[in-house]
LOMAR-324032 format. One record per atom (N, C-alpha, C): residue in three letters; chain; atom name; x, y, z. Coordinates in steps of 0.05 Angstrom, whole numbers, plus 5000, padded with zeros to 4 digits. Example, Ala and Ser with C-alpha at 12.3 -4.5 7.8 and 13.67 -1.06 7.14 Angstrom:
LOMAR-324032
ala, A, N, 5264, 4886, 5156
ala, A, CA, 5246, 4910, 5156
ala, A, C, 5264, 4934, 5156
ser, A, N, 5257, 4955, 5142
ser, A, CA, 5273, 4979, 5143
ser, A, C, 5258, 5001, 5157
***
This chain:
LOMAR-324032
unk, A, N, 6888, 6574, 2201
unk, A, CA, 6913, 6573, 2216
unk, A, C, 6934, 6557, 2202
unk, A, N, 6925, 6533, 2191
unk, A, CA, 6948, 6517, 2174
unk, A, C, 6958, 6530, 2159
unk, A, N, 6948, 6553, 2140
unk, A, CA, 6963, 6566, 2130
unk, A, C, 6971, 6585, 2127
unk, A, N, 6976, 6598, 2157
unk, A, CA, 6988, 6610, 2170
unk, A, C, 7015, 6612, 2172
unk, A, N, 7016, 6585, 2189
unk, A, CA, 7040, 6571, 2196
unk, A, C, 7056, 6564, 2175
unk, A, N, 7039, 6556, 2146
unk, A, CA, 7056, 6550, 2123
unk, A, C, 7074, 6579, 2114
unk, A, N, 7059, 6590, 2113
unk, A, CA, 7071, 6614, 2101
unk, A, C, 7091, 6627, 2121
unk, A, N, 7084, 6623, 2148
unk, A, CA, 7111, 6638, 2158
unk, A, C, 7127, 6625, 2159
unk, A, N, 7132, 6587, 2161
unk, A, CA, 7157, 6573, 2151
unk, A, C, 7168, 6578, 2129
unk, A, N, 7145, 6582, 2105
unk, A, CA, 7162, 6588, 2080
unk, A, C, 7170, 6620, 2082
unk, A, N, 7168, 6636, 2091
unk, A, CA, 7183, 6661, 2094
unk, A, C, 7203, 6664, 2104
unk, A, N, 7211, 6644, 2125
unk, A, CA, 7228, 6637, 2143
unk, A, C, 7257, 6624, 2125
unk, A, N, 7247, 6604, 2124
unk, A, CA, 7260, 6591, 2106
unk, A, C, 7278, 6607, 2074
unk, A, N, 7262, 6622, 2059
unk, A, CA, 7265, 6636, 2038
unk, A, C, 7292, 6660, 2049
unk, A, N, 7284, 6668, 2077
unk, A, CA, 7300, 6680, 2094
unk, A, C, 7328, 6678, 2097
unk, A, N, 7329, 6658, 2109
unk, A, CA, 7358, 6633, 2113
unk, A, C, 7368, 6629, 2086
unk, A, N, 7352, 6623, 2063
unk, A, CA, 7362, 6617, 2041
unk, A, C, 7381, 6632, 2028
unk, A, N, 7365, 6666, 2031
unk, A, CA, 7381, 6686, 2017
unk, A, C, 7400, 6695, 2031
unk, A, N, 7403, 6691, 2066
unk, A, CA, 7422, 6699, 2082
unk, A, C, 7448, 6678, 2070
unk, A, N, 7449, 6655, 2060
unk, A, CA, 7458, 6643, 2051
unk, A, C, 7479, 6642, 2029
unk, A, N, 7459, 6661, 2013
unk, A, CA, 7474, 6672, 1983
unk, A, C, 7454, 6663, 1967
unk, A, N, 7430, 6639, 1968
unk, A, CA, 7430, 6613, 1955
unk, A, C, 7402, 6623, 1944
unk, A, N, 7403, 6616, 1917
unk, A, CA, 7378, 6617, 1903
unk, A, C, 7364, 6588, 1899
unk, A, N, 7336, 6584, 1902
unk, A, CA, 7319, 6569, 1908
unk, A, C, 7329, 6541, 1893
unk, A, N, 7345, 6540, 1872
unk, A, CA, 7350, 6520, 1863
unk, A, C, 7377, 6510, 1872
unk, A, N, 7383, 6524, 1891
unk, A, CA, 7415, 6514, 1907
unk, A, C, 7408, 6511, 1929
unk, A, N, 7387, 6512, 1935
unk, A, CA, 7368, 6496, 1963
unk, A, C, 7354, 6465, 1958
unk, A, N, 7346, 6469, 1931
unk, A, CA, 7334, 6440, 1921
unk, A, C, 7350, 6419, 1916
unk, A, N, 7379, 6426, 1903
unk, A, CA, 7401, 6419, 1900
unk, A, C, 7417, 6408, 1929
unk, A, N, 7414, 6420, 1945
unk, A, CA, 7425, 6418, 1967
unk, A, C, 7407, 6396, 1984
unk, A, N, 7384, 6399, 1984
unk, A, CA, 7362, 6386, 1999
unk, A, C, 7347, 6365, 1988
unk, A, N, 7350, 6354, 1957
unk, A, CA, 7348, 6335, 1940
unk, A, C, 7316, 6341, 1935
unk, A, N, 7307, 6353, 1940
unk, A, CA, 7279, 6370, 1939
unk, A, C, 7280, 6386, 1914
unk, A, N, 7261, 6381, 1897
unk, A, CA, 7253, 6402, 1875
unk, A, C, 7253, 6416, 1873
unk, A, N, 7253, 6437, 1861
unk, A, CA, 7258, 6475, 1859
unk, A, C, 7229, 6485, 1856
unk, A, N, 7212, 6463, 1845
unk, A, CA, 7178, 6474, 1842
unk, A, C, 7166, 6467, 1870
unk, A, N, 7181, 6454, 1890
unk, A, CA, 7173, 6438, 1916
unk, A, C, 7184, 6469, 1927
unk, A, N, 7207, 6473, 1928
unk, A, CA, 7220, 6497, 1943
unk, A, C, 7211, 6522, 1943
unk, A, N, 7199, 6523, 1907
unk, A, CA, 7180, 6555, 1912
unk, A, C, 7154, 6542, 1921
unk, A, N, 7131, 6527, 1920
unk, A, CA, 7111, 6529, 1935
unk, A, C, 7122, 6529, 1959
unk, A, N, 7141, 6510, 1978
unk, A, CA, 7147, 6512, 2005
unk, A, C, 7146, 6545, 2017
unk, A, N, 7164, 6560, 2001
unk, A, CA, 7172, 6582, 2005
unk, A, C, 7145, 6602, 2004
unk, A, N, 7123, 6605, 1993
unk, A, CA, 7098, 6607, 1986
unk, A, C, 7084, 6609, 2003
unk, A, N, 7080, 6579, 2020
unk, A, CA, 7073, 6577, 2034
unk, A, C, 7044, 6562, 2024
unk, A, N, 7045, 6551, 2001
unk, A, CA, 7034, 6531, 1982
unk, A, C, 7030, 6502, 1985
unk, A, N, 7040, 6497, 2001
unk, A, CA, 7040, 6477, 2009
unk, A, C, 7053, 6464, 2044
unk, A, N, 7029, 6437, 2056
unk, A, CA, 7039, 6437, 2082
unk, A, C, 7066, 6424, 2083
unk, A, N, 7078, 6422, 2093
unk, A, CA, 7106, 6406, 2103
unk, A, C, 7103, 6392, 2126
unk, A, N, 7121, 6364, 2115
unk, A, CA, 7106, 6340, 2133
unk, A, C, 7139, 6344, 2155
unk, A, N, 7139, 6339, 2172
unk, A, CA, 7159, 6346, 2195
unk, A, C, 7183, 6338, 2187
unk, A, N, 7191, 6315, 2174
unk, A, CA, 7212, 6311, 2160
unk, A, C, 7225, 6332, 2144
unk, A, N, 7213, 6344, 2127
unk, A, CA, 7227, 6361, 2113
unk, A, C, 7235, 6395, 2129
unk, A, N, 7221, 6393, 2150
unk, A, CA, 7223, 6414, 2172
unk, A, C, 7249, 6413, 2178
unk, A, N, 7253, 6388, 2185
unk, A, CA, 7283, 6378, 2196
unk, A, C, 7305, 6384, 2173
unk, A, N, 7295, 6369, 2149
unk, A, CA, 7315, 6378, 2132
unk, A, C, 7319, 6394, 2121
unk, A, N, 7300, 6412, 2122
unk, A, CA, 7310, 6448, 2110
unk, A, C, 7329, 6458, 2141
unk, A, N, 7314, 6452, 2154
unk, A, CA, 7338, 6465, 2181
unk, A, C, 7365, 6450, 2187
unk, A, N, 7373, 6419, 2173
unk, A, CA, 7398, 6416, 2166
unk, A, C, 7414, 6424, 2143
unk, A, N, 7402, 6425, 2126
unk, A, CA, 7409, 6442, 2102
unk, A, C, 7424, 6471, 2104
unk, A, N, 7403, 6494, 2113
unk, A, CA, 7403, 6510, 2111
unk, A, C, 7427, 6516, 2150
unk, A, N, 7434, 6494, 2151
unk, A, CA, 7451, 6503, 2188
unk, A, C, 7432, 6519, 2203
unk, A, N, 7415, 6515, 2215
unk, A, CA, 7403, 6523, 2238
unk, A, C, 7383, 6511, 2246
unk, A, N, 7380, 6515, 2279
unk, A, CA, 7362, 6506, 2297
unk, A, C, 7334, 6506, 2276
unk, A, N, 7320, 6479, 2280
unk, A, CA, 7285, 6487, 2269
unk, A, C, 7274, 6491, 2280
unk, A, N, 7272, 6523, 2307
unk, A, CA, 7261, 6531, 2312
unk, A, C, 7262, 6551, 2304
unk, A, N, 7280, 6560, 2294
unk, A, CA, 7288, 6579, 2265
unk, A, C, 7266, 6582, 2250
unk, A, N, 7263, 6570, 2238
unk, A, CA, 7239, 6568, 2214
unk, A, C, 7209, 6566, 2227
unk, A, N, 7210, 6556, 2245
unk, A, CA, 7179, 6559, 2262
unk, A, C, 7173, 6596, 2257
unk, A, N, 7145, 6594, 2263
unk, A, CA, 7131, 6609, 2277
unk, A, C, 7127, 6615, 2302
unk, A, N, 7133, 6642, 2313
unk, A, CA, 7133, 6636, 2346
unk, A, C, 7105, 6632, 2360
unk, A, N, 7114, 6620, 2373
unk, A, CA, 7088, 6611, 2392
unk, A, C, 7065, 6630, 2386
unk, A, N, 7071, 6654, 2396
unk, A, CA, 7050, 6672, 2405
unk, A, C, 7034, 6686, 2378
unk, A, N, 7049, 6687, 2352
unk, A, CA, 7029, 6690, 2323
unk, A, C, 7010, 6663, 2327
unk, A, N, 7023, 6639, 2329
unk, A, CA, 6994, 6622, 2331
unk, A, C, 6972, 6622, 2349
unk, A, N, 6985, 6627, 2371
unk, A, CA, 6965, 6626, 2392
unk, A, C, 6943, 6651, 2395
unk, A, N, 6955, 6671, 2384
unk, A, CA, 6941, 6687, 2384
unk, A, C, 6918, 6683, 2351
unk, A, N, 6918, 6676, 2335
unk, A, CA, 6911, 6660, 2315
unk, A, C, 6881, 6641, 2310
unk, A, N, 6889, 6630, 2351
unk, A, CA, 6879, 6605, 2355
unk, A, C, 6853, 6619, 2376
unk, A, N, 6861, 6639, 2393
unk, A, CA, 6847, 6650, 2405
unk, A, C, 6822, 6671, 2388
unk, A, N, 6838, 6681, 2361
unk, A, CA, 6810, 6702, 2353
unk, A, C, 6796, 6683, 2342
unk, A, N, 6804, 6652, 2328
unk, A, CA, 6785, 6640, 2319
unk, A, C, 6763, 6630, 2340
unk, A, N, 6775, 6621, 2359
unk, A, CA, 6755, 6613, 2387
unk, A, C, 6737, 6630, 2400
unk, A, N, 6739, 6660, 2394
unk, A, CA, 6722, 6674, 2402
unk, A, C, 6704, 6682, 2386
***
């Protein structure tokens, strides 16, 4: 499930970026975050500690619920593993 959720933030994210104009290194630039940090983020390569949740969703102008996963991909996620 953790990386789950990684990957649909980083899809999310990669999302917003290009709605943007902005190629991965005008995100790192922008976010003081590395461009090798930004493609694993984007990947979904790595977890993200809540801080940077925040700051890709100030960065990039929008709500961080934006970049979430909605409820119901995890939950449903959470339930086939439980059974």
């Amino acid at each position: 499930m953790k990386k789950e959720i990684a990957v649909s933030f980083g899809r999310k994210v990669a999302e917003k970026r290009k709605e943007k104009g902005w190629l991965q290194g005008d995100l790192a630039k922008f976010s003081g975050l590395s461009k090798t940090y930004v493609g694993n983020l984007e990947r979904g390569e790595t977890n993200v500690a809540l801080e940077k949740v925040y700051l890709c969703a100030y960065v990039l102008e929008c709500p961080v619920q934006d970049l979430l996963p909605c409820d119901e991909e995890i939950f449903e996620s959470i339930q086939e593993r439980s059974e």
